[in-house]
N, CA and C atoms of all chains as a GROMACS GRO file, in nm:
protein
  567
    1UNK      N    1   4.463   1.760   1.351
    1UNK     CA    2   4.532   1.646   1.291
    1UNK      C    3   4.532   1.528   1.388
    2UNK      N    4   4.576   1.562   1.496
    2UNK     CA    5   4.527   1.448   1.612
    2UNK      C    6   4.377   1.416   1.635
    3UNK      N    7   4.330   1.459   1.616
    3UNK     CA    8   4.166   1.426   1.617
    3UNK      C    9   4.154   1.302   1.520
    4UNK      N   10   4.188   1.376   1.386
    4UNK     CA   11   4.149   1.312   1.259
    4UNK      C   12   4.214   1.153   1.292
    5UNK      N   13   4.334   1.170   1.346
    5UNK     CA   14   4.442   1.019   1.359
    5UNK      C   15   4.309   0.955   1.485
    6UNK      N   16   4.307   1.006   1.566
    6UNK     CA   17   4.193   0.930   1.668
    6UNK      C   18   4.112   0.855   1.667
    7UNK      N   19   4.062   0.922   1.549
    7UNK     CA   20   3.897   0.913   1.483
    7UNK      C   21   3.930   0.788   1.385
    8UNK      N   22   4.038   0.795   1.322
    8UNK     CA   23   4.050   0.682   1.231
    8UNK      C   24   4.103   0.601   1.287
    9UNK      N   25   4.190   0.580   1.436
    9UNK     CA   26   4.215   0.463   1.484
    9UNK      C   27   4.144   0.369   1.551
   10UNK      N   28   3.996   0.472   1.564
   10UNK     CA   29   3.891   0.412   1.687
   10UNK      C   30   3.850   0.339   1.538
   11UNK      N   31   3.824   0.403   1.408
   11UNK     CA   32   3.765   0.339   1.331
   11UNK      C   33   3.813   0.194   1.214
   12UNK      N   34   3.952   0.171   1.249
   12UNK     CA   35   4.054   0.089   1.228
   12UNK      C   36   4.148   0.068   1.263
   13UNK      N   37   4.120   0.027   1.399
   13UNK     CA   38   4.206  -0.068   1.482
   13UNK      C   39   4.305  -0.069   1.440
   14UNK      N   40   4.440  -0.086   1.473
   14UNK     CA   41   4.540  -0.221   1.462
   14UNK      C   42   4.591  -0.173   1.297
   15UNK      N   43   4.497  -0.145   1.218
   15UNK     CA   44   4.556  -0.080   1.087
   15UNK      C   45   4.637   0.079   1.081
   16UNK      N   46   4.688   0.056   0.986
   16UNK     CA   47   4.800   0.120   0.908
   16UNK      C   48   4.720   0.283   0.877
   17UNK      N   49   4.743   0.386   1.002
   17UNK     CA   50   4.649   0.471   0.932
   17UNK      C   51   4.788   0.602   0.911
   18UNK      N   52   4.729   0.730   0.828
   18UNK     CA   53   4.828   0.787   0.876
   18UNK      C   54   4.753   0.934   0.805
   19UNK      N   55   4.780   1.066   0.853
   19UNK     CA   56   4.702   1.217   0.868
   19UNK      C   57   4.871   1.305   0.831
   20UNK      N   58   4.833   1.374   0.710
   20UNK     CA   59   4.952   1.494   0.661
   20UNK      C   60   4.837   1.582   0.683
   21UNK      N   61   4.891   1.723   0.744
   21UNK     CA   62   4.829   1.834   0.710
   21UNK      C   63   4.928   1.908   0.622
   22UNK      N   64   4.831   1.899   0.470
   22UNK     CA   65   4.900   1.974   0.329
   22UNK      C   66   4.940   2.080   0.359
   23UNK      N   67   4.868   2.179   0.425
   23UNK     CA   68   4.904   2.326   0.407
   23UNK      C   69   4.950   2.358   0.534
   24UNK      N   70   4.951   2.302   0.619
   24UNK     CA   71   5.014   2.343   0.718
   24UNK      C   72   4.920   2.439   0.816
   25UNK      N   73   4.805   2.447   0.758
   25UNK     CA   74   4.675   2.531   0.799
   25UNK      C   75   4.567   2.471   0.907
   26UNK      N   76   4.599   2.315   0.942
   26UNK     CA   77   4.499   2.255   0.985
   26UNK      C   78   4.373   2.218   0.937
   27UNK      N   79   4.338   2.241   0.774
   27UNK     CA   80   4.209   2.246   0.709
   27UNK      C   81   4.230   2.151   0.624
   28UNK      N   82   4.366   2.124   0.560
   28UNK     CA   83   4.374   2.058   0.406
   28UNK      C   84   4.448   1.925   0.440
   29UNK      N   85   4.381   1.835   0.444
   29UNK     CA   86   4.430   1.697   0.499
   29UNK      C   87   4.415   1.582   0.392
   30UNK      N   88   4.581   1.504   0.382
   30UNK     CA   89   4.548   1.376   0.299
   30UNK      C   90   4.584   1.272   0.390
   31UNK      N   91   4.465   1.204   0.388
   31UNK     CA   92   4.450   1.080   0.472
   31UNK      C   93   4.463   0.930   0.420
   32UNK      N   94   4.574   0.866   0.468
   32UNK     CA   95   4.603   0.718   0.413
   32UNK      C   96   4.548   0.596   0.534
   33UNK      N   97   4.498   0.501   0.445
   33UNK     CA   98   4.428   0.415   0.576
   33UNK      C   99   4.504   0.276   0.476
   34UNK      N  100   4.542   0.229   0.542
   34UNK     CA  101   4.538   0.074   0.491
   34UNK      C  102   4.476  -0.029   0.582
   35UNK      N  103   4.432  -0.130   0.560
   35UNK     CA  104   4.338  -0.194   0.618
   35UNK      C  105   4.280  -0.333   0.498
   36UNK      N  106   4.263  -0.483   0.591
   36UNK     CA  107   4.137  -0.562   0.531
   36UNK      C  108   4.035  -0.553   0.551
   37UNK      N  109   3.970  -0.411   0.600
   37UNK     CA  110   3.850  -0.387   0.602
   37UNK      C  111   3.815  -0.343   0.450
   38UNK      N  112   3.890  -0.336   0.355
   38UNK     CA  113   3.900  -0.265   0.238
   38UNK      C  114   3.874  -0.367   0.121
   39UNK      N  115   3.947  -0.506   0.195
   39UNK     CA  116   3.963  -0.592   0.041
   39UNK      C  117   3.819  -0.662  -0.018
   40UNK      N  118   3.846  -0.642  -0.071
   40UNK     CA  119   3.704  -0.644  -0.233
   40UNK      C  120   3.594  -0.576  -0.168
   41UNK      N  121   3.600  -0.434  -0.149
   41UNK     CA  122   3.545  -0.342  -0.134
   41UNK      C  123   3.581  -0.253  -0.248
   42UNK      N  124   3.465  -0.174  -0.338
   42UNK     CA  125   3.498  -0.080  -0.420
   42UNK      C  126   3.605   0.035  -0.355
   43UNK      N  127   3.589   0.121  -0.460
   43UNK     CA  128   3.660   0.236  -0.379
   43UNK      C  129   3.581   0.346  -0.346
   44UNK      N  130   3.462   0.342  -0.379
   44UNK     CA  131   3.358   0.393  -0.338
   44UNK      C  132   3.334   0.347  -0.196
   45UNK      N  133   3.327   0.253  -0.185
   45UNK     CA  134   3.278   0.157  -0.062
   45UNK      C  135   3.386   0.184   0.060
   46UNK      N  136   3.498   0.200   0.015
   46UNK     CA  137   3.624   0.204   0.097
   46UNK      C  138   3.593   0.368   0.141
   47UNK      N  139   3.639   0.486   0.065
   47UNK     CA  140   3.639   0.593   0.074
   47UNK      C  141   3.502   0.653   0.138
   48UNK      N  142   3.376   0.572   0.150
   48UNK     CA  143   3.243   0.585   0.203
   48UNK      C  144   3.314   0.572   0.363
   49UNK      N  145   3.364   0.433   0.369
   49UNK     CA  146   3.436   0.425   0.564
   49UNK      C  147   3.554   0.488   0.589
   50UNK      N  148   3.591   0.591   0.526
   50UNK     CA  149   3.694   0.672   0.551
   50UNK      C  150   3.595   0.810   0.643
   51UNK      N  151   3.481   0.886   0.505
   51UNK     CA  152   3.388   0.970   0.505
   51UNK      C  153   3.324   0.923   0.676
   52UNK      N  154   3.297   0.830   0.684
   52UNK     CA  155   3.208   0.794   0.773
   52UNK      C  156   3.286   0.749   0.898
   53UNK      N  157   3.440   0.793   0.920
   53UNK     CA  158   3.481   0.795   1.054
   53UNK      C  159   3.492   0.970   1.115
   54UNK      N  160   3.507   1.012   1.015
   54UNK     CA  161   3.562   1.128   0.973
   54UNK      C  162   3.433   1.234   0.956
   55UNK      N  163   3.328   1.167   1.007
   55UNK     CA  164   3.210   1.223   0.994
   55UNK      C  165   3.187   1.365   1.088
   56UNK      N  166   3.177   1.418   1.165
   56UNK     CA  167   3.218   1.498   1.261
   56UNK      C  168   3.298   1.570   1.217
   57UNK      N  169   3.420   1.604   1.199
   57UNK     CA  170   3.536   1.717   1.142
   57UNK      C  171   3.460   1.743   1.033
   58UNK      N  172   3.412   1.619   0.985
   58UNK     CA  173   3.378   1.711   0.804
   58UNK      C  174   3.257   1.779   0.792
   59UNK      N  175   3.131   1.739   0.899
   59UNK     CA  176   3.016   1.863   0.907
   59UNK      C  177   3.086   1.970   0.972
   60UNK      N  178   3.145   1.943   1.097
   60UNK     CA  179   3.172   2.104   1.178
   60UNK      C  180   3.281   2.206   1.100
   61UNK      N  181   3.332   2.154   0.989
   61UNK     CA  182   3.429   2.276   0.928
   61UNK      C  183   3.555   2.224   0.906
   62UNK      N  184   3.611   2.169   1.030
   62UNK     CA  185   3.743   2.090   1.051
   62UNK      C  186   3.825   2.102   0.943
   63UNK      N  187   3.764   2.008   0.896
   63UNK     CA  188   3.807   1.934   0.726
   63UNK      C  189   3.798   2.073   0.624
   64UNK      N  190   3.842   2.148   0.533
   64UNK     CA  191   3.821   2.217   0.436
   64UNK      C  192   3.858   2.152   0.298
   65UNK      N  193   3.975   2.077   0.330
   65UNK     CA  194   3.974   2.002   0.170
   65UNK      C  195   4.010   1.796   0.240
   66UNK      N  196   3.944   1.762   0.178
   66UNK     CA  197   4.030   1.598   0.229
   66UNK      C  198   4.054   1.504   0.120
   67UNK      N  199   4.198   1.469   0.114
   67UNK     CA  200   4.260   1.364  -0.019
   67UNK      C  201   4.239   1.257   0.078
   68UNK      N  202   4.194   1.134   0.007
   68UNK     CA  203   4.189   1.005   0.058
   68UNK      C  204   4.266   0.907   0.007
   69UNK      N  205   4.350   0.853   0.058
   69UNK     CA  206   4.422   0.672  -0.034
   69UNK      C  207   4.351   0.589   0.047
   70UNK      N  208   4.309   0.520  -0.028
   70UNK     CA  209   4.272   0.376   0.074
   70UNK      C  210   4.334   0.235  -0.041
   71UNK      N  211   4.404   0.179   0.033
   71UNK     CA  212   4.466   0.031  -0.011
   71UNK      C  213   4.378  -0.099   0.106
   72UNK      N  214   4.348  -0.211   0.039
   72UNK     CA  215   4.343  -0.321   0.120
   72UNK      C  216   4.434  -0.398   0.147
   73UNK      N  217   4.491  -0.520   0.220
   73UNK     CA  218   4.586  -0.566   0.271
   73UNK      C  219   4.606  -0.697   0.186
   74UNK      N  220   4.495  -0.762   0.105
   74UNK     CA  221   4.455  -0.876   0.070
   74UNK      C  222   4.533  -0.867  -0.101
   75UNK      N  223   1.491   2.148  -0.642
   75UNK     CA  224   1.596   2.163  -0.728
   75UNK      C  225   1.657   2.026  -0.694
   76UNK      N  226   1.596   1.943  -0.586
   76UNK     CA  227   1.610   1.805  -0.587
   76UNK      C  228   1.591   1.685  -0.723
   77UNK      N  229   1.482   1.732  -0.722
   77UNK     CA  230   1.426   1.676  -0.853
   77UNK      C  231   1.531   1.660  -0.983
   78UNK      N  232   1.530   1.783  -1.012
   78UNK     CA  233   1.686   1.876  -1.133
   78UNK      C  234   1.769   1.789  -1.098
   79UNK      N  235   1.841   1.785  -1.013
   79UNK     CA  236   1.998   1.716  -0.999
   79UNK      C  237   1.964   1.613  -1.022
   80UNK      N  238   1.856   1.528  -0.933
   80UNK     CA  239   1.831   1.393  -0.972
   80UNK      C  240   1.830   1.331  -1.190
   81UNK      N  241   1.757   1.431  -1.179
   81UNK     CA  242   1.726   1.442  -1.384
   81UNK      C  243   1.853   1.421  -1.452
   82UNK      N  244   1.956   1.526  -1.382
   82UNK     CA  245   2.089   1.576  -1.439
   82UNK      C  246   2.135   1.388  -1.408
   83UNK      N  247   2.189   1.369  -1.288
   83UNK     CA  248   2.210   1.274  -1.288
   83UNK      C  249   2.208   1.140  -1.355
   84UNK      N  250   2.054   1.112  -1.368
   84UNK     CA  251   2.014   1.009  -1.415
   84UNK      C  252   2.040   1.026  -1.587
   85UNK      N  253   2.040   1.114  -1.664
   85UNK     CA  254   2.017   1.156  -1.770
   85UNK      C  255   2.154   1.206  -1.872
   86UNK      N  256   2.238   1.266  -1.823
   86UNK     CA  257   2.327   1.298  -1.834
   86UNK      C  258   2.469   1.216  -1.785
   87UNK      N  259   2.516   1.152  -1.941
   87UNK     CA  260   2.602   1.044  -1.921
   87UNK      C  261   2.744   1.034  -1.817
   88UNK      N  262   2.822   1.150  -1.824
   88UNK     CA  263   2.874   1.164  -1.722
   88UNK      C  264   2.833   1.310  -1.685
   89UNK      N  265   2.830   1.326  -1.533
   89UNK     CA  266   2.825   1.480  -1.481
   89UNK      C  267   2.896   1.477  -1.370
   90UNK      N  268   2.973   1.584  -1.376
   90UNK     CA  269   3.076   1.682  -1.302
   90UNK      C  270   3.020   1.723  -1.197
   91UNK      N  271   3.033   1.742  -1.083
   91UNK     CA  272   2.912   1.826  -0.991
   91UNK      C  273   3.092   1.887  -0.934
   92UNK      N  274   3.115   2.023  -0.944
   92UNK     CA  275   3.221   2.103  -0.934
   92UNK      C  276   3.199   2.224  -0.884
   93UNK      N  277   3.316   2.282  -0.801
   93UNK     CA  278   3.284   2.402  -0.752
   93UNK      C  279   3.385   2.488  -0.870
   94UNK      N  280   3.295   2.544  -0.928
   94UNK     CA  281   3.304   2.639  -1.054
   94UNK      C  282   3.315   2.615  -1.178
   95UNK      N  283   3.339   2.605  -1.305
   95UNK     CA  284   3.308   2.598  -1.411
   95UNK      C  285   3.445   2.528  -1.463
   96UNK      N  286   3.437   2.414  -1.587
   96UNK     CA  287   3.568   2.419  -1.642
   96UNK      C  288   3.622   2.488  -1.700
   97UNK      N  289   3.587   2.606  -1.709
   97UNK     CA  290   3.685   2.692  -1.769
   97UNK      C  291   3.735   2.771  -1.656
   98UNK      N  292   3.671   2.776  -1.538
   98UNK     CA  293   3.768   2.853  -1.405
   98UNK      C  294   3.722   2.756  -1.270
   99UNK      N  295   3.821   2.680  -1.306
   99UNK     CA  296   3.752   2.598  -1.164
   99UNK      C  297   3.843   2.663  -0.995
  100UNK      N  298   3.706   2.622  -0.971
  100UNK     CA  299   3.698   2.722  -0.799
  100UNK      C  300   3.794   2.640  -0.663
  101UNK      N  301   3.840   2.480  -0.706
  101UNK     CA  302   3.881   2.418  -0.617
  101UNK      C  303   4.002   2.356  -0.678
  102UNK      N  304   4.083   2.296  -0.598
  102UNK     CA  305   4.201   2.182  -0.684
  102UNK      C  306   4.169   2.069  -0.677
  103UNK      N  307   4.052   2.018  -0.573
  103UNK     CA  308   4.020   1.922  -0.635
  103UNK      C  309   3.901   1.876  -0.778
  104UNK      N  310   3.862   1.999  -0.780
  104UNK     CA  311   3.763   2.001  -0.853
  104UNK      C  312   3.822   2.023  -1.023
  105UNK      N  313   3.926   2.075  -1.014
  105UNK     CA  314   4.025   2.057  -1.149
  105UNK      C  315   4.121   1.945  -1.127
  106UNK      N  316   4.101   1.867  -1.051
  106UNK     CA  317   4.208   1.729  -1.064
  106UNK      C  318   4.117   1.629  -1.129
  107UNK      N  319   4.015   1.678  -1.093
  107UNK     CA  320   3.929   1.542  -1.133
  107UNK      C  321   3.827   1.603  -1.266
  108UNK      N  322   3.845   1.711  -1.308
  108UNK     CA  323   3.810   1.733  -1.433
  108UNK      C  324   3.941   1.712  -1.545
  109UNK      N  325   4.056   1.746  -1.516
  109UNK     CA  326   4.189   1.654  -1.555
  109UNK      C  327   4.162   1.554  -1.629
  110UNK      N  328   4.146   1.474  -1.480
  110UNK     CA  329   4.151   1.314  -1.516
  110UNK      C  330   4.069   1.282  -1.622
  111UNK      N  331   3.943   1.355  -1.584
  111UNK     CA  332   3.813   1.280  -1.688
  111UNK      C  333   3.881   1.342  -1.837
  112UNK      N  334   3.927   1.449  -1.880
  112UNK     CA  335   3.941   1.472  -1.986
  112UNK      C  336   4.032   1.423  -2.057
  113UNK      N  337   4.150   1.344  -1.940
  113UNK     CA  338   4.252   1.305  -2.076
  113UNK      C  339   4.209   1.162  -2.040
  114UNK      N  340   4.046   1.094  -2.041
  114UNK     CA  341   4.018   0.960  -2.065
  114UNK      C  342   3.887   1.051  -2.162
  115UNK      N  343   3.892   1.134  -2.175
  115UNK     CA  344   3.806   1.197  -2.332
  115UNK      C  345   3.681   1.208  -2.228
  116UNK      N  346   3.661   1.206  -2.171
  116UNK     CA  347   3.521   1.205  -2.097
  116UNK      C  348   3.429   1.313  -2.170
  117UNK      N  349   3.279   1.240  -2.205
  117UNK     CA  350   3.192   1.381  -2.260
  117UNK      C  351   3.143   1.465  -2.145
  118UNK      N  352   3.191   1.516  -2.043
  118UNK     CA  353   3.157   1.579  -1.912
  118UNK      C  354   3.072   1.737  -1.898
  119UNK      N  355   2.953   1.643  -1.883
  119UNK     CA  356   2.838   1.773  -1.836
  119UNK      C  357   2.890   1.846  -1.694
  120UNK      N  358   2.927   1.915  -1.716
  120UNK     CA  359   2.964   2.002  -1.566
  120UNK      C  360   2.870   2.072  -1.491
  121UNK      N  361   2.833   2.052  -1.370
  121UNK     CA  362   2.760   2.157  -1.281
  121UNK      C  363   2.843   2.216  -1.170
  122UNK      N  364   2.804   2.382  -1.184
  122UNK     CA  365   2.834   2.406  -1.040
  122UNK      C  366   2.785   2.428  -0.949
  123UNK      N  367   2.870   2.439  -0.878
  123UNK     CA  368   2.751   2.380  -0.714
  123UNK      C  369   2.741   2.529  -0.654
  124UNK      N  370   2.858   2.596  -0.687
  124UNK     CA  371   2.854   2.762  -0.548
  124UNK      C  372   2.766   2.844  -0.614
  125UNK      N  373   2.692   2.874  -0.680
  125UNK     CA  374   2.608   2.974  -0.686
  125UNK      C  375   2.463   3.011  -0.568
  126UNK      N  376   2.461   2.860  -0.537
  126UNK     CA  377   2.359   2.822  -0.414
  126UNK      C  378   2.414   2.694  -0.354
  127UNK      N  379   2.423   2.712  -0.175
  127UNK     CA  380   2.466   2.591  -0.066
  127UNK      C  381   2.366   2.521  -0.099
  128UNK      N  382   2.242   2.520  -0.138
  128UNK     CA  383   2.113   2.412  -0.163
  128UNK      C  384   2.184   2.336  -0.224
  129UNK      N  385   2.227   2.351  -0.339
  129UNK     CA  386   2.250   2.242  -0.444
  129UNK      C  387   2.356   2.167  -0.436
  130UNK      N  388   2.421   2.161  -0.293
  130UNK     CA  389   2.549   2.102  -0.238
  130UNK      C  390   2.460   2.020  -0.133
  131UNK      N  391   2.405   2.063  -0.046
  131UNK     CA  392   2.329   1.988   0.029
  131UNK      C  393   2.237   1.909  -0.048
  132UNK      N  394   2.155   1.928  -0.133
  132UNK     CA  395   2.098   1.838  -0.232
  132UNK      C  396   2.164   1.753  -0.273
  133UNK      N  397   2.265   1.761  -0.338
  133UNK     CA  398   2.335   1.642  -0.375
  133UNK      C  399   2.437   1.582  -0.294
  134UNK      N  400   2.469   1.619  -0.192
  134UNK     CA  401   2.492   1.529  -0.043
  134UNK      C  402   2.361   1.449   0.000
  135UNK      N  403   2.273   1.501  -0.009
  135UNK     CA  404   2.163   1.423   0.034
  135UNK      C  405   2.121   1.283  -0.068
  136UNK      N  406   2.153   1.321  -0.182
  136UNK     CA  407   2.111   1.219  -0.295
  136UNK      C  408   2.191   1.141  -0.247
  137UNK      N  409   2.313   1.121  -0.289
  137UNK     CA  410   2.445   1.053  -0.248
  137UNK      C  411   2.505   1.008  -0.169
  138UNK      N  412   2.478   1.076  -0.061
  138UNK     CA  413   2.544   0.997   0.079
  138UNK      C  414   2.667   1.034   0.036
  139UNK      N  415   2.750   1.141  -0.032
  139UNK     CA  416   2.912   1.190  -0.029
  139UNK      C  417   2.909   1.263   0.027
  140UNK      N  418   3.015   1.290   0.148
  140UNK     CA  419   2.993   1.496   0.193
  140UNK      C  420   3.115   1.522   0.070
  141UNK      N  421   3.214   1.498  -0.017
  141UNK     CA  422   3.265   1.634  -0.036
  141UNK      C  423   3.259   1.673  -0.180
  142UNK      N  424   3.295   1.787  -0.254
  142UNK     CA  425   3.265   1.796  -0.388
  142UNK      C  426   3.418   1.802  -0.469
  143UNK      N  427   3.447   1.770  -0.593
  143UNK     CA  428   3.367   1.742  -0.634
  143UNK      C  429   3.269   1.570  -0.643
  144UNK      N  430   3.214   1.558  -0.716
  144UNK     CA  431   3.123   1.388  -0.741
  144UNK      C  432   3.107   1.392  -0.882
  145UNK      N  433   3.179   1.275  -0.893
  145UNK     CA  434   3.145   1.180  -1.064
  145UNK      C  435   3.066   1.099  -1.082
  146UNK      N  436   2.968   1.117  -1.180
  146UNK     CA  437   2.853   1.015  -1.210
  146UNK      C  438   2.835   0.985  -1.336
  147UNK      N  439   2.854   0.864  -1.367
  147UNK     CA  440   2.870   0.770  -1.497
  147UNK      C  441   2.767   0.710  -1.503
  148UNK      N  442   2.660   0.771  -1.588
  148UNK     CA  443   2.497   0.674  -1.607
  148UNK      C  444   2.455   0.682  -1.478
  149UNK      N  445   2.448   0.757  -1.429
  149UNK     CA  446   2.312   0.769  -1.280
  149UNK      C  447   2.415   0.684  -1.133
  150UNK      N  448   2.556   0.674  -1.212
  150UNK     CA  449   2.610   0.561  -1.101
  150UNK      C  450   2.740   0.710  -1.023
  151UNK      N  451   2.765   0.709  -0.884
  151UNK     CA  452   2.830   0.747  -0.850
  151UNK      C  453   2.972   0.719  -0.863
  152UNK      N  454   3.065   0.776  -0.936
  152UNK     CA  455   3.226   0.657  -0.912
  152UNK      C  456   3.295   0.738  -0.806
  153UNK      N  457   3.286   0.807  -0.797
  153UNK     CA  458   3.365   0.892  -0.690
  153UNK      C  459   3.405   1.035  -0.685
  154UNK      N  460   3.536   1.097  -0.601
  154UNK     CA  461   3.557   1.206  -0.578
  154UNK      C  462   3.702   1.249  -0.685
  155UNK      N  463   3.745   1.322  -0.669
  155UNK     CA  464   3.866   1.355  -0.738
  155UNK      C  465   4.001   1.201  -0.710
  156UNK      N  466   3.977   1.170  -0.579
  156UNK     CA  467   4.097   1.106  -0.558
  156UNK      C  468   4.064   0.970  -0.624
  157UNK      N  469   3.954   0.906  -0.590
  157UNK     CA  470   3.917   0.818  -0.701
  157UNK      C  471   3.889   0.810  -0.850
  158UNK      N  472   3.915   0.922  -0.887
  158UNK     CA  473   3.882   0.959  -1.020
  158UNK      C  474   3.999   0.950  -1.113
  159UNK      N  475   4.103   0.992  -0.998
  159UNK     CA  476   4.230   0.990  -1.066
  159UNK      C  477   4.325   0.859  -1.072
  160UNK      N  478   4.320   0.797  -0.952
  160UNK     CA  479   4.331   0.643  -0.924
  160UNK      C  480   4.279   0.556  -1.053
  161UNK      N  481   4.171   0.607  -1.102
  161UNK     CA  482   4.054   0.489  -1.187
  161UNK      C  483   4.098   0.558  -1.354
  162UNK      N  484   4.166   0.649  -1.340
  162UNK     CA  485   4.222   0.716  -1.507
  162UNK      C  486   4.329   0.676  -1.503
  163UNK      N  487   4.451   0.693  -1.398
  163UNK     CA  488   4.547   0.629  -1.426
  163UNK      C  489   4.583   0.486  -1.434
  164UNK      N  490   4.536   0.393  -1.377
  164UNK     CA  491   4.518   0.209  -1.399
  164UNK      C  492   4.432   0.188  -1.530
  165UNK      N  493   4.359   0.321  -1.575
  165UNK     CA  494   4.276   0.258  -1.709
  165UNK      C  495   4.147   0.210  -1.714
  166UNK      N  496   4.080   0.202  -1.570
  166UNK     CA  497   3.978   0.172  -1.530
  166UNK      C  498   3.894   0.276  -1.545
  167UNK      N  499   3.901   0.384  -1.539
  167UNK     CA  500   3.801   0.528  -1.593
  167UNK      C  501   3.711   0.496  -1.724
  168UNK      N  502   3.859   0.507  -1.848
  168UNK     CA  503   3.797   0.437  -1.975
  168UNK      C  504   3.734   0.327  -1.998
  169UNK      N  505   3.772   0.234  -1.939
  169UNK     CA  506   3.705   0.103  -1.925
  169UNK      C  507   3.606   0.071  -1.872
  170UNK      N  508   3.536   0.173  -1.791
  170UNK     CA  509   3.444   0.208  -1.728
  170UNK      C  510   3.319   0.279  -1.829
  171UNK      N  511   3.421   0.386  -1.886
  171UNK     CA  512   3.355   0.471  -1.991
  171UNK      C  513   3.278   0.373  -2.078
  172UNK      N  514   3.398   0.301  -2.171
  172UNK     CA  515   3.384   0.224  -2.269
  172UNK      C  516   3.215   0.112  -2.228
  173UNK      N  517   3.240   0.038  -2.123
  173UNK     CA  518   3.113  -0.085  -2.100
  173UNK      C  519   2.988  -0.016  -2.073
  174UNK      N  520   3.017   0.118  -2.027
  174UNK     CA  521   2.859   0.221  -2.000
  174UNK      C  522   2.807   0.281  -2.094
  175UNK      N  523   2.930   0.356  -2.213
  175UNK     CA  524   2.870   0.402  -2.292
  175UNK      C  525   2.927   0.377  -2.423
  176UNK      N  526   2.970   0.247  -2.443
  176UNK     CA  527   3.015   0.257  -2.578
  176UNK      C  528   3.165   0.275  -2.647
  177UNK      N  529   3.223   0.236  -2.735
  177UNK     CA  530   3.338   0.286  -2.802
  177UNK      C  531   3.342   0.425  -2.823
  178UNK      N  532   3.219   0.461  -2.873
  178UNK     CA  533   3.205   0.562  -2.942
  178UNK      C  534   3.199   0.692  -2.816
  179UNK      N  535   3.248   0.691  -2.701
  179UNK     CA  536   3.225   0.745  -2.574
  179UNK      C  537   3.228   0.925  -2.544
  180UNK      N  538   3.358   0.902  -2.639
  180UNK     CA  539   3.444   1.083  -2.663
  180UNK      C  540   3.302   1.160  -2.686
  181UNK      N  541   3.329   1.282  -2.642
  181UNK     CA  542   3.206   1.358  -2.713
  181UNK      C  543   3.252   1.485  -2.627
  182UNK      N  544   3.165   1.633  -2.662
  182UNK     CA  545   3.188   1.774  -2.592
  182UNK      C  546   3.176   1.760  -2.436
  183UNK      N  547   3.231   1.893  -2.396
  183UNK     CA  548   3.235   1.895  -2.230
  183UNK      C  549   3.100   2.024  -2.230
  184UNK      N  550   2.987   2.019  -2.128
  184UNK     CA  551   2.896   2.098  -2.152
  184UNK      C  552   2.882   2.173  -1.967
  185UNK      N  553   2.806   2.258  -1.961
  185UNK     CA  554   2.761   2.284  -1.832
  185UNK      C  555   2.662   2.280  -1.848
  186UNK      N  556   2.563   2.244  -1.717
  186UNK     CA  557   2.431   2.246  -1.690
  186UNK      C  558   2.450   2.347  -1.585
  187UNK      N  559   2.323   2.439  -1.569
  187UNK     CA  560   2.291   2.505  -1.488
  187UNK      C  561   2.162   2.442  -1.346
  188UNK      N  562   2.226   2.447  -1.253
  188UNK     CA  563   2.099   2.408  -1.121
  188UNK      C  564   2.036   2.514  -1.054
  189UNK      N  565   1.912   2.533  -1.111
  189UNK     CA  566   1.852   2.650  -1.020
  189UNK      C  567   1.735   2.621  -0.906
   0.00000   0.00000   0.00000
């Protein structure tokens, strides 16, 4: 869970990030990012730079399930 | 079996790519986001992915998504469960439905098989 918070702070600065582990298992994680890296970005587009900080935990296993919110600031 | 998914994809108005079947689905997210699509009537071709890791890596590879499940509306990716449900509840799912495929959108939920 500290990894995951790491990984998304190196990958948004200064923004609003924040890591629940659901099950309490270390595997099942819902991840909230807020950020204007987001605004008039799809949510495809958004949830793509979530995937893509997060890249690493989610090939090596880390990750087993991941919920995403992403909001923009704008 | 690259090819196949690509077909399924392109061809098949919306498709499900799910770990297990709608009638026993294998994940929670993979029944959150078959949920969603159904109470916006979605005609949802379902595939599953666990019978073979190929056909998960295949369609990671098409897509550029790592996780499953993936919604595709006319050959277009919209997203994962969490976006799926986001885009049914604001009304944007249907509205989505509606400009891609019509009023007439409702229709059966089917499975395709990927071998």
């Amino acid at each position: 869970m500290n990894r995951l918070e790491e990984l998304l702070g190196e990958a948004f600065p200064g923004d609003d990030v924040s890591v629940e582990d659901r099950t309490g298992g270390g595997d099942h994680f819902q991840v909230t990012v807020v950020s204007p890296r987001f605004d008039g970005l799809s949510l495809v587009e958004q949830h793509r730079l979530v995937y893509d900080a997060l890249a690493a935990p989610l090939a090596d296993g880390t990750i087993h399930e991941l919920r995403i919110s992403t909001k923009g600031t704008g | 079996m690259k090819d196949q998914i690509q077909q399924i994809i392109e061809h098949e108005d919306v498709v499900l790519f799910m770990k297990g079947t709608p009638q026993f689905a294998m994940c929670g997210n993979s029944q959150r986001a078959l949920d969603a699509l159904r109470r916006a009537g979605a005609p949802v071709t379902a595939v599953d992915i666990l019978p073979d890791p190929a056909i998960r890596q295949e369609l990671t590879a098409l897509s550029g998504w790592p996780t499953i499940p993936q919604v595709f509306v006319r050959g277009e990716l919209i997203g994962g469960a969490d976006i799926v449900e986001v885009l049914e509840q604001s009304g944007e799912l249907e509205k989505t439905l509606r400009e891609k495929l019509g009023d007439e959108y409702r229709g059966e939920e089917r499975v395709v098989a990927v071998a």
